[in-house]
N, C-alpha and C positions, 0 to 999 in steps of 0.2 A: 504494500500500500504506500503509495506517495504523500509524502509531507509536503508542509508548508510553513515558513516561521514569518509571524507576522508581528509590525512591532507595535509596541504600547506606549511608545516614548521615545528618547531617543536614543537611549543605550540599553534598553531592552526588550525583547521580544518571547513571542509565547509560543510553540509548535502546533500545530494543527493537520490532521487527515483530510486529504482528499477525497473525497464521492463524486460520483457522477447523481444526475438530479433525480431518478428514480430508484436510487436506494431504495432497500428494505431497513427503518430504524428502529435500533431496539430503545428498552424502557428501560432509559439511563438519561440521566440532566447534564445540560454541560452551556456550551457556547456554538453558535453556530456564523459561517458566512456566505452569505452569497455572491461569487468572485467570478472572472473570466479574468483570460488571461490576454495583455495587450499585443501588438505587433513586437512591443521588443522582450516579448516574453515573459514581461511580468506581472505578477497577478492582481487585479485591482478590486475592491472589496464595494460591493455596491449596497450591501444591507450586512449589518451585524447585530444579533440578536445572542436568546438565554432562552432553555426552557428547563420544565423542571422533567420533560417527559419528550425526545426528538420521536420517538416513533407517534405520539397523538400530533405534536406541534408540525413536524417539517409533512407530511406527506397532504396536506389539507391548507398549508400557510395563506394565508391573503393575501402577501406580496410577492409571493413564488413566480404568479405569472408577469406580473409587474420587472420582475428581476428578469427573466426570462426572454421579455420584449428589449431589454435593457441589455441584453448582451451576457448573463450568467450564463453557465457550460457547466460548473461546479458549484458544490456548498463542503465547505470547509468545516469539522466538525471536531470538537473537543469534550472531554469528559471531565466534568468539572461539579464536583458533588456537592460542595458547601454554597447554599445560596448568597453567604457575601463573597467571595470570591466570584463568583460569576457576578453581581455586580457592579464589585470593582474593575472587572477585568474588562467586562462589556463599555462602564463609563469611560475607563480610559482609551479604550481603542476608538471607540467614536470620536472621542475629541481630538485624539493622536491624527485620526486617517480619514476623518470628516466623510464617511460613507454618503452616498448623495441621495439616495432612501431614508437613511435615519433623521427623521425630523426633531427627536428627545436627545438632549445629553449632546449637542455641539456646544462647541464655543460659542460663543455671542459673538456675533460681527462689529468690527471695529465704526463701522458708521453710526 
């Protein structure tokens, strides 16, 4: 299975699995992305989310197809058992990598 290390800051980063979008997800909580990868081959994060459950959440999402029209190929997925951890981990990587999907938990624009 192919990795991914995506980062949360600027000196450090979190690992993450690759899937293709029709996975089968088991009932396990963690972090999830939905990513495609650019012309220069690197992966760009279009939605980053938490569930407490990826087999009820990812197979049903509301913005799955949204992402999809958006150029997603993959969803990046992590096992992340403590719900503050996945909190923190979710806050900071939105604000880090400013997903263009996630509307909660960006910076505030300087204007």
């Amino acid at each position: 299975m192919s990795e991914c290390s995506w980062p949360y800051n600027k000196q450090q980063s979190i690992s993450f699995s690759i899937y293709g979008l029709n996975t089968e997800w088991n009932n396990v909580a963690g972090l999830y992305i939905f990513a495609y990868k650019t012309s220069a081959n690197i992966w760009y994060a279009l939605y980053i989310g938490q569930t407490n459950d990826f087999s009820v959440r990812l197979p049903n999402h509301e913005r799955l197809n949204e992402a999809i029209r958006r150029g997603a190929t993959h969803i990046h997925a992590r096992v992340v058992s403590l719900q503050k951890d996945r909190d923190y981990y979710e806050e900071e990587m939105i604000q880090y990598l400013q997903p263009p999907m996630n509307d909660q938990l960006k910076k505030a624009s300087n204007f």
